[in-house]
C-alpha positions, 0 to 999 in steps of 0.5 A: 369326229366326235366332241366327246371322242375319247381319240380326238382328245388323245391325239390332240394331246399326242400332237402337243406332244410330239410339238413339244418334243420337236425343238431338241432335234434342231437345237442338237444341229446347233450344238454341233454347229458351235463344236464346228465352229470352235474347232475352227475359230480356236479351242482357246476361246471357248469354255468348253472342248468341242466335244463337250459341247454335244456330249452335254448339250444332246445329253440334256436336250435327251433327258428334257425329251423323256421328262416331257415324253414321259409327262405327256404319256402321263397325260394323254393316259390318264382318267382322273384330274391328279393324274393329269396334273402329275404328267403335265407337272413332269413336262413342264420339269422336261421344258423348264429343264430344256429352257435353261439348257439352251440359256446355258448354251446361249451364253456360251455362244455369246461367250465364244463369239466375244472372245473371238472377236476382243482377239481378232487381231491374233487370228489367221487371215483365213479366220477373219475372211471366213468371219467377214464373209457374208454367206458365213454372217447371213449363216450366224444370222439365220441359226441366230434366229432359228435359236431365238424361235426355238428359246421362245417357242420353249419358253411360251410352252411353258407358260402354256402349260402352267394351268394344266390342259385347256389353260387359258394361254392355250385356248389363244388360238392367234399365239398357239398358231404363231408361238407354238408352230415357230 
């Protein structure tokens, strides 16, 4: 493959793309989760109803995915530094937006597990035995870490795409390969 490929560049940039995109499909699993999980535990500790949960969570998570599909186009398009720039701003809008989406669904999370546990004396026995378990804590503590990577990861795409292309953050081959393929 040729340095001066105009391909390479696009596929490279295809393949941030579709890296970029990822995420959302695993964070919609996880919005579904919490809308299972309050649905057992009890609406009345949570902020939202079940289904409010996917309706609003999937809805962001899809106009974060066209921002930064359509910023990414954008980009691996694009022939002049203007260009450029506008689609890697519109990613960066997608991102930033799926950044806040899931800091606004952690805190509803945190949020739904005080409530369920300040009022745990006022749960059936079955809800606290579910609770206790430890197939259903290692479950809360692995989703709790694929949640936390998928934050981070998004968080870090941010940053690396705030000086445009070939930023500085992005030529970090040991962070792109650790934070970009959590």
């Amino acid at each position: 493959m040729l340095h001066n490929d105009p391909f390479s560049k696009m596929g490279f940039k295809v393949n941030v793309i579709l890296l970029t995109i990822a995420p959302a499909f695993i964070s919609a699993g996880m919005y579904i989760i919490l809308k299972k999980l309050v649905l057992v535990f009890g609406k009345q500790y949570s902020r939202l109803s079940p289904n409010a949960y996917a309706y609003i969570f999937i809805s962001s998570d899809v106009v974060s995915i066209i921002l930064q599909g359509v910023g990414g186009s954008i980009s691996a398009v694009a022939t002049e530094k203007a260009f450029l720039d506008q689609g890697v701003n519109i990613m960066i809008a997608g991102l930033v937006s799926q950044v806040f989406t899931l800091f606004v669904f952690a805190a509803l999370c945190v949020n739904f597990g005080l409530r369920c546990y300040k009022d745990r004396e006022h749960m059936p026995s079955a809800n606290l035995k579910l609770a206790g378990s430890k197939r259903f804590k290692l479950f809360l503590a692995s989703t709790s870490v694929a949640f936390l990577c998928i934050f981070v990861r998004c968080c870090y795409r941010v940053a690396e795409l705030c000086d445009g292309w070939g930023s500085e953050i992005m030529r970090k081959e040991g962070e792109f390969i650790i934070l970009d393929s959590e």
